[in-house]
N, C-alpha and C positions, 0 to 999 in steps of 0.2 A: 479075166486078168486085168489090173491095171498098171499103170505106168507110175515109174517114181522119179522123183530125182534126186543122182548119187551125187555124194561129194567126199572126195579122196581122202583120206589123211595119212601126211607125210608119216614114215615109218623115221626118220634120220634127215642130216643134209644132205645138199646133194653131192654126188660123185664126182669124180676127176673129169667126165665130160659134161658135166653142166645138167644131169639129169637128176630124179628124186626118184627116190623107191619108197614103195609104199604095202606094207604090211596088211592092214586093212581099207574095211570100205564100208561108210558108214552112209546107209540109206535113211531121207529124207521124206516127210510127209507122207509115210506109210498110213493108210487107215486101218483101224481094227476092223477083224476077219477077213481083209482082203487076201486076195490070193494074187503071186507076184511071180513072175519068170524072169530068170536072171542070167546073164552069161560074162565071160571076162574073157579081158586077152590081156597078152605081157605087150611091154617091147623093151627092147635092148638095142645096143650099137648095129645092131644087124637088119633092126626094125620092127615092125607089127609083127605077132606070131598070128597065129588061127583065132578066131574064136571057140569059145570053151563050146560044149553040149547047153543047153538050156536046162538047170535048174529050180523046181519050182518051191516054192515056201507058202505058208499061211500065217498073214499075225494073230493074233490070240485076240478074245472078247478084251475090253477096259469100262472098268467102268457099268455105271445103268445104263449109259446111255448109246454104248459101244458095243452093242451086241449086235449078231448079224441082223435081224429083223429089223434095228432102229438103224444100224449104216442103209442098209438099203432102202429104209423112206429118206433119210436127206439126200440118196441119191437118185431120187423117183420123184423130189416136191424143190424146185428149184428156188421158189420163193419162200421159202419154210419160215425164215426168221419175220418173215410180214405174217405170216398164217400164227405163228407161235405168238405175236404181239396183239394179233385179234383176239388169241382167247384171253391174254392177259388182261388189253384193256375191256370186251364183254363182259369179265368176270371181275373188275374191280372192285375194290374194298366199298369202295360208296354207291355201288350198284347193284352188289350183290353179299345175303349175309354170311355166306359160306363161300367166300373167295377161292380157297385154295382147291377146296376140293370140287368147286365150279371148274377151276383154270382146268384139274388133273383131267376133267371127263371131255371137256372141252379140248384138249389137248390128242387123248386118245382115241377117242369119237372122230376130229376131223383130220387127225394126221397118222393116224395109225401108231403112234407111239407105245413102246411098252408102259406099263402103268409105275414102273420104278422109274424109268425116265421121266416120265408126266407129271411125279410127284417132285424131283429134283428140279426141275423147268420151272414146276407153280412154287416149291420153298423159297428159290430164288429169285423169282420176280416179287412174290410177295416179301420177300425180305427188303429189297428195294423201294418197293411203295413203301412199305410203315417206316421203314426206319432214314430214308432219303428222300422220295418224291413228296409224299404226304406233311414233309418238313420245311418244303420252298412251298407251300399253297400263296401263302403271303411271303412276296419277296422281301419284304422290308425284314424277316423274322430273322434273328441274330446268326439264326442256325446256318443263313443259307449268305453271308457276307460278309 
């Protein structure tokens, strides 16, 4: 189970004793496939009621990169975005002549990712080199000032 955090939203103004009521409840930084337990309580002029039972939900896959198998390497590999930038730069355009599909197996290989994810990781870092990095080489170039 993980933890989230809620944040209210007002259903109305508030009421003749200065309180807000609130219709729903709109949960924050959910990850895909986590699974979540949730419970409520009212109150009114009379105060806190109980709390509810614990109900449990699951969010749904998003995405390639959002599937259970790929949530759970970013949350087994804490430095992933340093791991994900070694296969980037190992695999760059001026070091290697098949970049992208270096970066994909690179990607795979040391981080366990799926191969739809791996490919979405190496298009857009490769997008980045040809069409931005590889553009400032030379600072002086029009592109980059």
């Amino acid at each position: 189970s993980s933890s989230a955090a809620a944040a209210a939203k007002p259903a109305g103004d508030q009421d003749s004793s200065g309180s807000s009521s609130y219709e729903s409840v709109l949960l924050a930084n959910l990850l895909p496939t986590g699974t979540y337990n949730a419970r409520i309580r009212a109150r009114n002029a009379a105060g806190w009621g109980e709390w509810s039972k614990s109900i449990s939900f699951e969010t749904p896959e998003n995405g390639h990169c959002g599937t259970r198998q790929n949530i759970h390497v970013y949350q087994e590999i804490p430095d992933i975005k340093d791991r994900l930038g070694d296969c980037m730069i190992g695999c760059h355009p001026l070091r290697v002549a098949n970049s992208k599909s270096c970066a994909e197996a690179c990607i795979m290989r040391t981080l366990g990712l799926s191969e739809e994810c791996a490919k979405c990781y190496s298009d857009s870092s490769y997008c980045i080199i040809r069409r931005c990095a590889l553009q400032c080489i030379n600072p002086k170039a029009q592109i980059c000032t």
